[in-house]
TIMI-2910 file (N, C-alpha, C, CB; in pm, 1 decimal, decimal comma, always signed):
<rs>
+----------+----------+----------+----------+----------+----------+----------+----------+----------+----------+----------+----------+------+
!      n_x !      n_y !      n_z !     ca_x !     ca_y !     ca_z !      c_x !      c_y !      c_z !     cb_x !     cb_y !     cb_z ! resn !
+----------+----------+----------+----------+----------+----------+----------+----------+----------+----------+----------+----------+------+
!  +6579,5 !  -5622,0 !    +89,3 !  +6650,8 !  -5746,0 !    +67,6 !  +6595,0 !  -5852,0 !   +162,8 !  +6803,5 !  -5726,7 !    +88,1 !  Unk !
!  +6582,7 !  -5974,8 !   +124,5 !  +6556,5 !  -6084,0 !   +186,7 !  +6616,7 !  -6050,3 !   +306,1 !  +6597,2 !  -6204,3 !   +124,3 !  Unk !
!  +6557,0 !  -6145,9 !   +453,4 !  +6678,7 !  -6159,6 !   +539,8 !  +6777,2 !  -6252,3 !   +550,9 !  +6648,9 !  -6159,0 !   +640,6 !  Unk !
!  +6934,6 !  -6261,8 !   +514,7 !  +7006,5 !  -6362,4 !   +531,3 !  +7075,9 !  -6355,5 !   +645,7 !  +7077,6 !  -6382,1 !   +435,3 !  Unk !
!  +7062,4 !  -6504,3 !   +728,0 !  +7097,7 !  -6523,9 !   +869,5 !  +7182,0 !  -6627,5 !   +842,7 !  +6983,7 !  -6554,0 !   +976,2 !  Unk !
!  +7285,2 !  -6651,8 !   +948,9 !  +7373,5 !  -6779,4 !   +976,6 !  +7253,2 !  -6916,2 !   +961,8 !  +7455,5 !  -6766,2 !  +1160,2 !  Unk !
!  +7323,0 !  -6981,6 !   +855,6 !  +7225,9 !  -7109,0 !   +860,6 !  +7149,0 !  -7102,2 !   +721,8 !  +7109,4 !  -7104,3 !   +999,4 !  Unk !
!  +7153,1 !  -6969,7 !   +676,4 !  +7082,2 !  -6980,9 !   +498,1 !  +7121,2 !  -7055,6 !   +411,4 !  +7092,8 !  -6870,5 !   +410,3 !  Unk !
!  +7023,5 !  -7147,3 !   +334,4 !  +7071,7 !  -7189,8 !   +218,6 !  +7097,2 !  -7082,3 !   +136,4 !  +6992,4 !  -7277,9 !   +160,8 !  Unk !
!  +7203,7 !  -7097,0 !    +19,2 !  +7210,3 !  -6992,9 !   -104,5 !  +7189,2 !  -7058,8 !   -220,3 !  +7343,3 !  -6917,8 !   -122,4 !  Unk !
!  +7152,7 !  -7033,8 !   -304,2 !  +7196,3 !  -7102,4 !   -470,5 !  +7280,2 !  -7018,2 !   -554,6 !  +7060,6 !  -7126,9 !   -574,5 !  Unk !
!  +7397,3 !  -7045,6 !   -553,1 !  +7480,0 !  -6880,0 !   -623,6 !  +7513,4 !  -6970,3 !   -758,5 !  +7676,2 !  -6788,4 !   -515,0 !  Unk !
!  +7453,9 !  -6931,6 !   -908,9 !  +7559,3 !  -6998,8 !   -991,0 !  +7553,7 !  -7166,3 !   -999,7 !  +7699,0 !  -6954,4 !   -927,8 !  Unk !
!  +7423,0 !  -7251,6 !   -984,8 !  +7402,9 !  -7390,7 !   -978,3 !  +7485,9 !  -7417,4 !   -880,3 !  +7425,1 !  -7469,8 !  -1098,0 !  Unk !
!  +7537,4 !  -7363,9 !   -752,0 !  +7632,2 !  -7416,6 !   -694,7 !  +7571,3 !  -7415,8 !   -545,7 !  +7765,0 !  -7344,2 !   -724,5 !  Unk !
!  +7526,5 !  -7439,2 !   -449,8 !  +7477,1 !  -7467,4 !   -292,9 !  +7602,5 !  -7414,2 !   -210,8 !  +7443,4 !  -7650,5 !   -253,5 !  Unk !
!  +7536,1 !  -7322,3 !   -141,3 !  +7658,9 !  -7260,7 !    -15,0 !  +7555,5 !  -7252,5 !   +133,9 !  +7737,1 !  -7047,6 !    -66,9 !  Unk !
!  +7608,1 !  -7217,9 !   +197,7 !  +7563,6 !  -7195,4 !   +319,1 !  +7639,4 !  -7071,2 !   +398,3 !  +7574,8 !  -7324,1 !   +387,5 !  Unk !
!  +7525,2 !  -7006,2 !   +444,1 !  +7601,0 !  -6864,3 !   +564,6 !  +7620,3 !  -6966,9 !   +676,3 !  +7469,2 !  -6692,6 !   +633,9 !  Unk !
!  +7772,5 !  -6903,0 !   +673,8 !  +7836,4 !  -7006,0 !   +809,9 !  +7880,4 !  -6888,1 !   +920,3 !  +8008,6 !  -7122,1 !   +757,3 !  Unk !
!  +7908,7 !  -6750,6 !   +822,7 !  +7897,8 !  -6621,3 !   +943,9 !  +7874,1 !  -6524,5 !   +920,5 !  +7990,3 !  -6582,0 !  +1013,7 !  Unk !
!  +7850,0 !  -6427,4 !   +990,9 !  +7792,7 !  -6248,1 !   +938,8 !  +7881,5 !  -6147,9 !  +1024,5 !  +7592,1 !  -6202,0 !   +989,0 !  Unk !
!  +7983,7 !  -6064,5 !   +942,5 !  +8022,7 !  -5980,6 !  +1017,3 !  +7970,6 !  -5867,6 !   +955,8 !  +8152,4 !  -5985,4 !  +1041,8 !  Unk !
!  +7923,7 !  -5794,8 !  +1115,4 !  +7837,6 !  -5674,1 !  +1112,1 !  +7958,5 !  -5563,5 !  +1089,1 !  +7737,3 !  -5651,6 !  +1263,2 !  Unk !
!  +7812,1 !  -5495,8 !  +1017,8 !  +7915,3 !  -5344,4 !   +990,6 !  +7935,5 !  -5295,0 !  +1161,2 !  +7804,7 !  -5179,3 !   +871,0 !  Unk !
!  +8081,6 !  -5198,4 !  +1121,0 !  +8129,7 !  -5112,1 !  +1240,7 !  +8010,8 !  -4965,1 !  +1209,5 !  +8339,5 !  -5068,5 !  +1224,7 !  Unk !
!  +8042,6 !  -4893,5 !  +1250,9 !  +7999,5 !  -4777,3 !  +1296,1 !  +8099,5 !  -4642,1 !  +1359,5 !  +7913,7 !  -4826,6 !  +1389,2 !  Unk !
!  +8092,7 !  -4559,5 !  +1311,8 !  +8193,2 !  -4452,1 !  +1316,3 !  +8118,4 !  -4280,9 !  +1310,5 !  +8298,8 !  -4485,1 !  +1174,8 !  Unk !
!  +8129,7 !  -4252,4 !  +1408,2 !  +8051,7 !  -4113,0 !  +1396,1 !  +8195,9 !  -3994,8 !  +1259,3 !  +8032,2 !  -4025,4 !  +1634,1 !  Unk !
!  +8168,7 !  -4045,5 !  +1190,6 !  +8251,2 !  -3972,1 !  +1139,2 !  +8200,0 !  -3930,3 !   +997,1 !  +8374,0 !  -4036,8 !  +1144,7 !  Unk !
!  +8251,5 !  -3846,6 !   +925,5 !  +8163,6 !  -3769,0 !   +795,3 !  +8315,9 !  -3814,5 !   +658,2 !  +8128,0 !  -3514,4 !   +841,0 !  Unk !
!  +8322,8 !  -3942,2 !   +673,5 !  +8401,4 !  -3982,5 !   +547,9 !  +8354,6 !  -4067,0 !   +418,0 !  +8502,7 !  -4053,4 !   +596,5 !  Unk !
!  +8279,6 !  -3982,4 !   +293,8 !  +8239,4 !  -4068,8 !   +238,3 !  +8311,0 !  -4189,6 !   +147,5 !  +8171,3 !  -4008,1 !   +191,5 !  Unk !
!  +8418,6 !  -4177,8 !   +148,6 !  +8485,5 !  -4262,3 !   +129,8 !  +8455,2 !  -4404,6 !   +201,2 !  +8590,7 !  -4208,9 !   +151,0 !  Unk !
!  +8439,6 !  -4421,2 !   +354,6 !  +8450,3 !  -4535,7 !   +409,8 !  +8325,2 !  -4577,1 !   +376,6 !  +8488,7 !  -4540,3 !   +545,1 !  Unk !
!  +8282,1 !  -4711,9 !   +336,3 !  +8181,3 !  -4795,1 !   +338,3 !  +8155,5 !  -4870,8 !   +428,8 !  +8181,1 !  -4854,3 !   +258,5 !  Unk !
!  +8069,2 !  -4866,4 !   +569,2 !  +8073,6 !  -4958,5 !   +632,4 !  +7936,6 !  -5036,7 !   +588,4 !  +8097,7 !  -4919,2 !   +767,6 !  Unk !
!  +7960,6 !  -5203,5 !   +577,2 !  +7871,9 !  -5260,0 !   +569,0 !  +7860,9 !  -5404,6 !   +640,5 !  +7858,0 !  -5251,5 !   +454,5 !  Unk !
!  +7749,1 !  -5499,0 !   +565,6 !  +7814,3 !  -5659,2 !   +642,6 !  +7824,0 !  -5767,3 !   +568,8 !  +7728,6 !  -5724,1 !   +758,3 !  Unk !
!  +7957,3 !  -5860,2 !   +656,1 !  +7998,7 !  -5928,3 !   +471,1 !  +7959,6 !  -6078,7 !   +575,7 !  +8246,9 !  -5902,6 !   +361,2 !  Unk !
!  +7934,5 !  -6142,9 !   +447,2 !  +7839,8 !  -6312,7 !   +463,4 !  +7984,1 !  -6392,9 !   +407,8 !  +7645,3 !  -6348,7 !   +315,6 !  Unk !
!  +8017,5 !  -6497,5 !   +540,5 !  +8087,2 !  -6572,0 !   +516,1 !  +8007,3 !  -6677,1 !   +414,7 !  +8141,0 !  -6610,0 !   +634,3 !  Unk !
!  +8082,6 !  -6732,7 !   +270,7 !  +7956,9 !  -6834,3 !   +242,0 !  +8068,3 !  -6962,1 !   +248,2 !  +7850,4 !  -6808,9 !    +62,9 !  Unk !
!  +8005,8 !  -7084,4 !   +269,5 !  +8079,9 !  -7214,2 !   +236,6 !  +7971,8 !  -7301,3 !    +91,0 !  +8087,1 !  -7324,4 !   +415,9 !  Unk !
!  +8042,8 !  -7325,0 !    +22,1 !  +7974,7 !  -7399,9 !    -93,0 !  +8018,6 !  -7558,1 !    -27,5 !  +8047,0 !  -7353,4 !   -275,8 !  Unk !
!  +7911,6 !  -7594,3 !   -128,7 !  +7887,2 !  -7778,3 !   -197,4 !  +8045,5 !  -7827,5 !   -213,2 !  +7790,5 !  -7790,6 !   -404,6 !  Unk !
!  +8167,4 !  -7749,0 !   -278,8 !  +8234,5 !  -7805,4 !   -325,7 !  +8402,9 !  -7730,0 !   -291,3 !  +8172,3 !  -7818,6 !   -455,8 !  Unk !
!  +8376,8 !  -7696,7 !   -163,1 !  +8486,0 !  -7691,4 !    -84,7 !  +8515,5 !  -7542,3 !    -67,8 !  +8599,7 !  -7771,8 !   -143,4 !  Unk !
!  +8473,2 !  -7440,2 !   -162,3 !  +8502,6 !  -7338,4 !   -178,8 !  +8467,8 !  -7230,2 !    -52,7 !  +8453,0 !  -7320,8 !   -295,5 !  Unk !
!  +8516,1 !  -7090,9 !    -16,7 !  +8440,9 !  -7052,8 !    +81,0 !  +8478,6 !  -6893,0 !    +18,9 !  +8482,6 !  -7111,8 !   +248,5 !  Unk !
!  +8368,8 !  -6787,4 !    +54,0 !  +8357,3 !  -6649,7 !    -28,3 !  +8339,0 !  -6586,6 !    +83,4 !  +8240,7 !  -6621,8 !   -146,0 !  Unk !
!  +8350,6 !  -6399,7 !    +87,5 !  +8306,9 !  -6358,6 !   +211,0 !  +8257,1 !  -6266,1 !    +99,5 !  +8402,4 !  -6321,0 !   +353,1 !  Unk !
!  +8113,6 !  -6234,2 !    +96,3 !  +8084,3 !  -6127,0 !    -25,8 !  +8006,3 !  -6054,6 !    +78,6 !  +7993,1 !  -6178,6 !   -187,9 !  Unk !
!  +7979,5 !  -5938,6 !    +42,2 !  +7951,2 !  -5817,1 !    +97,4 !  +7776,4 !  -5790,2 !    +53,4 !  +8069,3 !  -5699,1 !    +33,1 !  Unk !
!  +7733,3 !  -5740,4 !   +159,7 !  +7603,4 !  -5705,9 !   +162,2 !  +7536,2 !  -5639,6 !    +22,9 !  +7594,9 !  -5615,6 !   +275,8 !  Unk !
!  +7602,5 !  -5585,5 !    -29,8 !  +7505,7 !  -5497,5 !   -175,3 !  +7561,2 !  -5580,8 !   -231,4 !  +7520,1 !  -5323,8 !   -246,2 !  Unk !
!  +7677,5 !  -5668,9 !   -240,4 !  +7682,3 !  -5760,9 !   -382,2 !  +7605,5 !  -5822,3 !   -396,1 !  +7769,7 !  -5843,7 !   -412,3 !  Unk !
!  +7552,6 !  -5923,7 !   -270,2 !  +7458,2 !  -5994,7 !   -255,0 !  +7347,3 !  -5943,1 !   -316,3 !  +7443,8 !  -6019,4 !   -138,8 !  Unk !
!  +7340,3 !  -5844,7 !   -264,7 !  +7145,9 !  -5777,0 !   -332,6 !  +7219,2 !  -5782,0 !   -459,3 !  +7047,9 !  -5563,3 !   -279,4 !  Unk !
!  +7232,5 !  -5663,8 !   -506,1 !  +7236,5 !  -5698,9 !   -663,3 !  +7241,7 !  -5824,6 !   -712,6 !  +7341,0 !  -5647,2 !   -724,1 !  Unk !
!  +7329,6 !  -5918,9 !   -678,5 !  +7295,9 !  -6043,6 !   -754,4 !  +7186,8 !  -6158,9 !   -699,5 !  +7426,6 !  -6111,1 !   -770,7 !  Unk !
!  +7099,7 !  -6076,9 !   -604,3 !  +6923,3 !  -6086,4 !   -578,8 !  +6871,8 !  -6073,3 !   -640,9 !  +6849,3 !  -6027,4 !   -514,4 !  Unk !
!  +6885,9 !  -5938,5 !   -682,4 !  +6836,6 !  -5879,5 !   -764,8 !  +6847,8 !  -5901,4 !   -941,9 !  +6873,8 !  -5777,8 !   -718,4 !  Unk !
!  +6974,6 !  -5931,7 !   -941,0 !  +6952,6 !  -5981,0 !  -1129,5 !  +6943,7 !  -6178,0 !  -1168,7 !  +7150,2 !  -5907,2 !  -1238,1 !  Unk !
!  +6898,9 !  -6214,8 !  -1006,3 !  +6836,8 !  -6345,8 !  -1032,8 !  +6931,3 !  -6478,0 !  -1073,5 !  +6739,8 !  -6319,5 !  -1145,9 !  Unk !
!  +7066,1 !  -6391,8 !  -1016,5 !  +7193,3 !  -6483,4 !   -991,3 !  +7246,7 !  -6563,5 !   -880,7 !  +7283,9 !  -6417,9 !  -1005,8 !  Unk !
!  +7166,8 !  -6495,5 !   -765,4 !  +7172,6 !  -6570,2 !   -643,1 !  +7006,8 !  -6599,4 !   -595,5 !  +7265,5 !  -6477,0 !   -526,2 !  Unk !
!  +6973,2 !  -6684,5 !   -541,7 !  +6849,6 !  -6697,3 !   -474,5 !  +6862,0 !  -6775,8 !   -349,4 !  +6751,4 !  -6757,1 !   -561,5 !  Unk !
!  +6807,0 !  -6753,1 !   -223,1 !  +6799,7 !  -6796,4 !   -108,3 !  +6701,6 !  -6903,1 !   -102,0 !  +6778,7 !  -6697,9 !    -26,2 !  Unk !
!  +6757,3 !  -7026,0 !    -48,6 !  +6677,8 !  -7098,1 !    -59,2 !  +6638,0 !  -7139,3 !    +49,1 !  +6702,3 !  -7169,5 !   -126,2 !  Unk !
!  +6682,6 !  -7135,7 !   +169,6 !  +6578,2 !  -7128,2 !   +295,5 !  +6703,4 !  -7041,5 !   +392,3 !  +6510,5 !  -7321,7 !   +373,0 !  Unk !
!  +6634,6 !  -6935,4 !   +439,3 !  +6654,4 !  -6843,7 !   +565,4 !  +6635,1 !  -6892,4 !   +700,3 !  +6568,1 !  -6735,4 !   +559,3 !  Unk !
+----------+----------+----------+----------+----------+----------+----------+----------+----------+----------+----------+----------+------+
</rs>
């Protein structure tokens, strides 16, 4: 996956956001596959809105050419 840092442009959806924060995954020595730890991207859009989407959503919608980064 690209790298997205505080300060990325996004293009999600004709719409302009910006990473305004990154909370890192925790870490847990523990054997639960249930828990997902990962890291979720505060985004702020163009038009007031603000999302906290999670690290593989992001890729996947990298990946099917729904989101694109427009400067890192």
């Amino acid at each position: 996956m690209e790298e997205i840092k505080v300060g990325s442009l996004i293009m999600d959806v004709n719409k302009i956001g910006i990473v305004v924060n990154i909370y890192k995954a925790g870490t847990m020595d523990i054997d639960l596959p249930l828990i997902k730890w990962r890291q979720n991207y505060l985004i702020y859009y163009q038009d007031g809105t603000t999302l906290t989407m999670g690290e593989h959503t992001i890729q996947r919608l990298i990946e099917e050419g729904t989101l694109k980064v427009l400067k890192s």
